[in-house]
N, C-alpha and C positions, 0 to 999 in steps of 0.2 A: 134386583136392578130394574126389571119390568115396573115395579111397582114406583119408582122415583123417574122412570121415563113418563110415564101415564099421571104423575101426580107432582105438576110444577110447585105446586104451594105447598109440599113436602121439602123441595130442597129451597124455599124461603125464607122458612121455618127454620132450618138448622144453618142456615149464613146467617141469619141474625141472631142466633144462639152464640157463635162462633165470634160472630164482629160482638156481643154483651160482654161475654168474656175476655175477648182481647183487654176492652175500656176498662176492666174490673181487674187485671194484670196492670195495665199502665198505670195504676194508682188516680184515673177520673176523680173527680169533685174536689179537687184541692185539697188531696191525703198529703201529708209529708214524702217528697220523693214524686208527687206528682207532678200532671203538665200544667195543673192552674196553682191561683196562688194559694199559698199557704194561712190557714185559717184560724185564726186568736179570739177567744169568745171569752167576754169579760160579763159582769154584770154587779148590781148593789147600788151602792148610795145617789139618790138622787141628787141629790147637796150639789156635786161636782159637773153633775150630768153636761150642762151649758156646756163647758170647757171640755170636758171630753168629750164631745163629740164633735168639739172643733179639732183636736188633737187628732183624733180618727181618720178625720178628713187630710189634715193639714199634711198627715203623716203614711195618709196613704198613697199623695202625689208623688213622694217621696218615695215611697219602698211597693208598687202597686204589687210586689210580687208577696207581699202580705195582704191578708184582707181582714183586720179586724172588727167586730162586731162589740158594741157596748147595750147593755142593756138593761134601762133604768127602773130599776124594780125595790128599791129600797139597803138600805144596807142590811136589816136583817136578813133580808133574803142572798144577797150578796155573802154571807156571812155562812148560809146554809150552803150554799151550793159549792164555794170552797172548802168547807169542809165534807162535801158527798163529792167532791173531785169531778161534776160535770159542767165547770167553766175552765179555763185555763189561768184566770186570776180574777181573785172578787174585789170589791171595793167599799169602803166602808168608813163614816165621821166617828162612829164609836170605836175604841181601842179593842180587838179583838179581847174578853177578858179567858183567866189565866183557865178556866173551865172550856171555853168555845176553844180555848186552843190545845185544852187536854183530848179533848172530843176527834181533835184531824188527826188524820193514819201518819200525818209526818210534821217537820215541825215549819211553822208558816213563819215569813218575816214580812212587816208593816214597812211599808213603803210610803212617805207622805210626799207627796204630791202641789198640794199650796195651801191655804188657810183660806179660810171664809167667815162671814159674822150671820149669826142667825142675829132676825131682825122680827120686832113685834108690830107686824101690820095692822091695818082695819078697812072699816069702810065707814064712816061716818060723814054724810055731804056739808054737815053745817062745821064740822071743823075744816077750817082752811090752812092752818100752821102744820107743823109735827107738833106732838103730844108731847110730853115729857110726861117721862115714867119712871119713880123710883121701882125701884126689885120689891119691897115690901107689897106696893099694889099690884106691879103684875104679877106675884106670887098670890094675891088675894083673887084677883079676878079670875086665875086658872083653878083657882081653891071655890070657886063658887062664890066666898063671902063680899064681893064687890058686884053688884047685880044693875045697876042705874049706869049711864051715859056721867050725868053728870052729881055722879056720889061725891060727898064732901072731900075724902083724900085724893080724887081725882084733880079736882078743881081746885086745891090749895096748891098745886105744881103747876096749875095752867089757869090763872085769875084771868087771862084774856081770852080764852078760848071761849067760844061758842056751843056748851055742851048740852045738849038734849036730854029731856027727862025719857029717856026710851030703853028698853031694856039689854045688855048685852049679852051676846051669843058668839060663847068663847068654840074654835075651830083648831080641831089638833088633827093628828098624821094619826089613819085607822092603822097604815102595817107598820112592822117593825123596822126602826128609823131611827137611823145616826141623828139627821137633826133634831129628832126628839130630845136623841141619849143626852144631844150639847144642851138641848134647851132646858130638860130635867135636871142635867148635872148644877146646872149655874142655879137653877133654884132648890135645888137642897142645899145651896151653900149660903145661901141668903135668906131662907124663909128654915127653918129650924121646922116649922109645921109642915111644912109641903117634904121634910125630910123623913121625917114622921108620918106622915101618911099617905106620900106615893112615892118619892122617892127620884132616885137615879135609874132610868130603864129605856132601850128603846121603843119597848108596849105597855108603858103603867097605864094602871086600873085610870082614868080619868074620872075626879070630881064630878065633874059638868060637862056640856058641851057634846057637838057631834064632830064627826070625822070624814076625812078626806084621805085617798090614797093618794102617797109622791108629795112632793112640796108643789107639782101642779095641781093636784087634787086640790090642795088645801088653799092657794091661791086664786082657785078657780071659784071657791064656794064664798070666799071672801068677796072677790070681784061682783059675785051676782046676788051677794045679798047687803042688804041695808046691816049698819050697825051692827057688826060680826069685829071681831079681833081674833087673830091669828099669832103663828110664828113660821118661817118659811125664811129660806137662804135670799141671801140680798139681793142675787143676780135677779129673782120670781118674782121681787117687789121693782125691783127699776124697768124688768121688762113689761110687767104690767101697769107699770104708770102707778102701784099704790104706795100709800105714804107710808115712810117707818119712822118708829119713836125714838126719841133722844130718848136713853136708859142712863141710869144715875151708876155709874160706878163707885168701886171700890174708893175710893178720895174723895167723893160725893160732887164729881162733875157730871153732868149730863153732857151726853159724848154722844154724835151722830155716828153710823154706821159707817166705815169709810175702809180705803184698802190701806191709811197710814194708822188707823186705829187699829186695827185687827194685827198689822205688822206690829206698831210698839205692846200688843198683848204676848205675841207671841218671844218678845225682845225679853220683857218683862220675866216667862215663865222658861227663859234657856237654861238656867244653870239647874232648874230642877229636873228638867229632861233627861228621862234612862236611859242607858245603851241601846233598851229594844226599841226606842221612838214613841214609844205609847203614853203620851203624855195629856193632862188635859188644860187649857187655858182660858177655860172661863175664871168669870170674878178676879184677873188679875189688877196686882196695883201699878199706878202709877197717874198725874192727872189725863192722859192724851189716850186711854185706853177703855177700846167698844169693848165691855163688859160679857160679851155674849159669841165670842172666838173661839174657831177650833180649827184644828187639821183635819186635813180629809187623806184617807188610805187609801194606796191598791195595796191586797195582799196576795202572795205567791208562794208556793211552797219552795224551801230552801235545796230540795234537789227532785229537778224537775226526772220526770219522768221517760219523756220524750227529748233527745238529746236538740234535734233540730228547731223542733218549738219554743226549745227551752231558750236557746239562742235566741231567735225570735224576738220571745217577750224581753226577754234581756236587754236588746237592743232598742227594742220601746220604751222599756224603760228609765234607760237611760238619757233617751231624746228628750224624753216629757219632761227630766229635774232639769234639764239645760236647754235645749231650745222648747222646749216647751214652753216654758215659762214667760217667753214673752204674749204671748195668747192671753194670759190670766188676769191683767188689770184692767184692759177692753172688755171683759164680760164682768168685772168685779171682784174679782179673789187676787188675793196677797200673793206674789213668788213667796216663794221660800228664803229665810234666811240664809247668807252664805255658810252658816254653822251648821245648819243644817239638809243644806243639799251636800254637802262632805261625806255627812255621816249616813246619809242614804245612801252616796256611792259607794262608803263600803257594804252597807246590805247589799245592795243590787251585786257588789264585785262577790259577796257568802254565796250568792246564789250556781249552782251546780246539776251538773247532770252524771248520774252515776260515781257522784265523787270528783267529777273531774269540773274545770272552774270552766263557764261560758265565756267572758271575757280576757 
């Protein structure tokens, strides 16, 4: 007792041990059960990023006693991190395939969210138009075998354009990326060579060209260099002021980028669409259809772990296919078709905690 009368900063030391403790009983930092809000950590595809982080925001006026975090790191990575269980739902333009989903401890459902058009940008000052581009050249020019500004296949689509003898430097996504998976897929489907030798992937070997991480990366590198061609989601091309090519679809119309073209692709490829959602709709036909369309995912596993969380995300999720959705044509992405925000609600209604239904 002498020795805590003689030594104030003795009983300092143990009231603030005591009040540590307390904060670490009441469940501090925004634990489930605690006094702050409750904490939802997503992450993955850039593609969607724009919009959800307006949904974030819009969504957290709404419910402040959630606090979700998005975190735009690619969809491969998105892809890793739901399946090592340290986000609460990832996100992703490529369809989780049937291996990434053998790989997670439990079984994950695909949630789409809206559509988008990956778009072929550039930077060339002396064309003042959009380009038009059939598939067979920009399959050539990501293939290396198109090297000139103004090579002969170029310029037989574009007799008025303005095209410089100067060389191009083609710009793809360095990590692993849904917009890739969409941009690769629609060109395996229309270059037979690009099927053959790089294929469908979120990180194919690239031909040629250097690299950019995020569709801001690759935006970024287009915007500051001369005479560069890209691919990057539309929202990255309108925000940055660069121009996108009219691409030659399937009916052999050259079709701008737009949120009624991406809708009639997605119109186009409904009655192919699985159960599980994972569907792809590039190169779809019809004449009003951007050739270069996809859905973008969140995915969550089908019985969450945490019952109050689970809730939570549940109830996010189901804001974003319904009101959300108005948010999505102000930045540039497609709502959802009515057939298809149906049959998310009943993913979203599979989804469970301990067996038992969240909604």
């Amino acid at each position: 007792m002498s020795a805590f009368r003689k030594s104030p900063r003795i009983i300092a030391v143990v009231v603030a041990m005591f009040a540590l403790l307390a904060l670490a009983c009441s469940g501090g930092g925004g634990a489930p059960g605690g006094g702050g809000p409750l904490k939802l950590q997503g992450a993955g595809a850039t593609f969607p990023n724009p919009l959800y982080q307006k949904w974030v925001s819009e969504y957290d006026k709404l419910h402040p006693n959630v606090a979700i975090d998005y975190q735009s790191i690619g969809s491969g990575g998105g892809i890793k991190q739901i399946q090592e269980q340290t986000i609460d739902f990832g996100a992703s333009d490529a369809p989780m395939s049937d291996a990434d989903l053998k790989a997670a401890p439990g079984e994950i459902v695909h949630i789409p969210t809206v559509l988008g058009a990956v778009v072929v940008t550039y930077n060339v000052a002396a064309i003042t138009q959009p380009l038009k581009l059939s598939p067979e050249v920009v399959a050539d020019i990501f293939l290396g075998k198109i090297t000139k500004w103004n090579d002969a296949r170029i310029k037989q689509d574009n007799p008025q354009a303005n095209l410089p003898a100067a060389d191009i430097t083609t710009v793809h996504r360095s990590d692993g990326s849904g917009t890739t998976f969409v941009f690769t897929d629609y060109l395996s489907k229309v270059s037979p060579e690009w099927k053959e030798k790089v294929g469908t992937d979120k990180s194919p070997k690239w031909p040629v060209g250097q690299g950019g991480k995020g569709n801001e990366g690759v935006t970024g590198q287009i915007k500051q260099q001369p005479n560069t061609i890209g691919y990057v989601e539309l929202a990255y091309a309108v925000q940055n002021k660069l121009p996108a090519a009219l691409i030659k679809n399937a009916s052999g119309k050259f079709v701008e980028a737009s949120i009624d073209a991406v809708t009639a692709a997605a119109a186009s490829a409904s009655a192919q669409t699985p159960d599980d959602l994972r569907v792809s709709i590039t190169n779809a036909t019809g004449d009003s259809v951007y050739p270069i369309s996809s859905y973008t995912y969140l995915l969550a596993y089908k019985d969450q772990k945490n019952a109050e969380k689970g809730k939570a995300l549940v109830d996010f999720l189901w804001w974003a296919i319904h009101d959300g959705e108005q948010f999505a044509k102000p930045l540039q992405y497609s709502p959802l078709p009515a057939e298809i925000v149906t049959r998310a609600e009943a993913k979203i209604n599979s989804i469970t905690a301990g067996g038992k239904p969240l909604r």
